[in-house]
C-alpha positions in Angstrom: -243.6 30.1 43.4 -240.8 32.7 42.9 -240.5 35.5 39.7 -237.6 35.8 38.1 -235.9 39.0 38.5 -235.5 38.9 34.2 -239.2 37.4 33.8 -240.1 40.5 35.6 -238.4 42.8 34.0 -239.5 41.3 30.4 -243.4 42.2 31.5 -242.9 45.3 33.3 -240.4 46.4 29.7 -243.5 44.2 27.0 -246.6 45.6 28.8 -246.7 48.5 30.9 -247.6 51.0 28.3 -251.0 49.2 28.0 -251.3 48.5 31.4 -251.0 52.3 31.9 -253.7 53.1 28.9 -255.5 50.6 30.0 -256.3 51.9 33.9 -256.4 55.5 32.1 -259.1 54.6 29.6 -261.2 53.6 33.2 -260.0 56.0 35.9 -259.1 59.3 33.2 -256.0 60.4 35.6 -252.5 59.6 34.9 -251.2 59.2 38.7 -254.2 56.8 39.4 -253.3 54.8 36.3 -249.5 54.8 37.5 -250.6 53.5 41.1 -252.9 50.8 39.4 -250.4 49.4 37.2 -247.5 49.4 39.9 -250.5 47.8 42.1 -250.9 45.2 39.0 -247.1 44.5 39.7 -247.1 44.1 43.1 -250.1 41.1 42.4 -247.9 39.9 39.7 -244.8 39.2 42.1 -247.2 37.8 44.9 -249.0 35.4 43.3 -246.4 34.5 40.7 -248.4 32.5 38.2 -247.9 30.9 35.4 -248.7 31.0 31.8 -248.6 29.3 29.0 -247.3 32.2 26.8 -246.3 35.8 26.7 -250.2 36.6 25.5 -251.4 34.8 28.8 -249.3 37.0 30.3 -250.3 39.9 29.0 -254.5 39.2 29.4 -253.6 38.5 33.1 -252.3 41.2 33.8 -254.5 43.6 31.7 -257.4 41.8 33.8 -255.6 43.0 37.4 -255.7 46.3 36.2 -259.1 46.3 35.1 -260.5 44.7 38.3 -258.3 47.7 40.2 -259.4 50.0 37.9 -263.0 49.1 38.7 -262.6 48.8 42.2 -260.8 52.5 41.9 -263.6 53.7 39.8 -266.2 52.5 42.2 -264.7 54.2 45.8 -266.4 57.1 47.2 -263.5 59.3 46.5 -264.0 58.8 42.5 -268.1 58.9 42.4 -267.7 62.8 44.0 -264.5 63.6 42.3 -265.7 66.9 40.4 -262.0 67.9 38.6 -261.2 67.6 35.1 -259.0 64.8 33.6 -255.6 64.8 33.3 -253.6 64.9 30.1 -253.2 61.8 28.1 -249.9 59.6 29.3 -247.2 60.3 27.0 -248.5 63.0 24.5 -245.5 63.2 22.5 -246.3 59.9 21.3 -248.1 60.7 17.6 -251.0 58.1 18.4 -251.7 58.8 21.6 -251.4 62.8 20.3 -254.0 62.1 17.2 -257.2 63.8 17.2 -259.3 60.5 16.8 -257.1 59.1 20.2 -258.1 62.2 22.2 -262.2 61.9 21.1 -261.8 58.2 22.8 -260.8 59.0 26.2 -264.4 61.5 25.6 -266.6 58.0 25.5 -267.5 56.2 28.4 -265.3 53.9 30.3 -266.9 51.0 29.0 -266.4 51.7 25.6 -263.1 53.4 26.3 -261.6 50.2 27.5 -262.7 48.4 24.6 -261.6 50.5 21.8 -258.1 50.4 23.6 -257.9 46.5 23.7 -259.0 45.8 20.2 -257.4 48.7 18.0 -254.1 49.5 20.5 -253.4 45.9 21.5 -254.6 44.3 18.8 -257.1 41.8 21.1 -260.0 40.0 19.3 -263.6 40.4 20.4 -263.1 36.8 22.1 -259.7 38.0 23.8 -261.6 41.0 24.8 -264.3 39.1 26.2 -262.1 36.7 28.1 -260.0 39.7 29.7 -263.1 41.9 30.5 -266.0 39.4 31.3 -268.3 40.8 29.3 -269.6 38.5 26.5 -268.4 38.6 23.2 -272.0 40.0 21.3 -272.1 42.5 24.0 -268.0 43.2 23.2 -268.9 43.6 19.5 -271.9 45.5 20.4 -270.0 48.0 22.6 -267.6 48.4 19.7 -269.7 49.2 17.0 -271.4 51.9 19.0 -268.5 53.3 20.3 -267.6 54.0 16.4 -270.6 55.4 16.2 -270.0 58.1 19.4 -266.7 58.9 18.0 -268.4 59.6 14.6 -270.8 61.8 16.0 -268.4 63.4 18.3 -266.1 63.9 15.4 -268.7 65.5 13.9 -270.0 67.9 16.7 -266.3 69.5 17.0 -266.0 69.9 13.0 -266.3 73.9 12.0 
């Protein structure tokens, strides 16, 4: 099978932006979250599947760059990796800039990643579970107590 040049355009234009929150809610750098979502690409024009809507299209490829993401995570050069995070992509964008948006990327990946599917992209619980592989009680789960992290974070950095 063969992309179109304009198909590929349309997803690279429709959902980059989450790609790239997406791989920098896991991997907390900006250039590794650049490199997984150009990586995500690359799979994208390789394989060349097809789906049976633009929302297909979009949980495909937000799974790639989980799985990179993961794999990334997991290499020896992350585990003993002793610098700080980056800044957040794109500061100048108000939500991204919000106080609430910079407590998030404080949780841990797997509730990072979660938080960012459902309240950015607008995924459901199932979605989420279909996308991550984790199952949907754990999904809603994960959620509720990562509302309750960023409430006690919140908290903790309050005067």
């Amino acid at each position: 099978m063969h992309i179109d040049k304009q198909d590929f355009e349309q997803a690279v234009r429709e959902h980059s932006d989450a790609m790239l929150r997406c791989a920098y809610a896991y991997c907390g750098s900006v250039a590794d979250a650049e490199d997984i979502v150009q990586e995500a690409f690359i799979k994208y024009l390789k394989k060349a599947p097809q789906f049976s809507d633009e929302n297909h299209r979009k949980a495909w490829l937000l799974r790639v760059v989980i799985n990179l993401s993961k794999n990334l995570t997991l290499s020896f050069r992350r585990r003993n990796k002793t610098d700080l995070p980056e800044e957040l992509p794109d500061p100048s964008d108000p939500v991204k800039d919000s106080e609430v948006w910079l407590l998030v990327y404080e949780l841990p990946a797997k509730y990072r990643i979660l938080v960012e599917l459902y309240y950015r992209e607008g995924f459901t619980i199932r979605e989420i579970s279909e996308i991550t592989g984790v199952r949907v009680p754990t999904v809603g789960k994960r959620l509720e107590k990562a509302r309750q992290l960023l409430k006690n974070i919140y908290k903790e950095e309050q005067p």
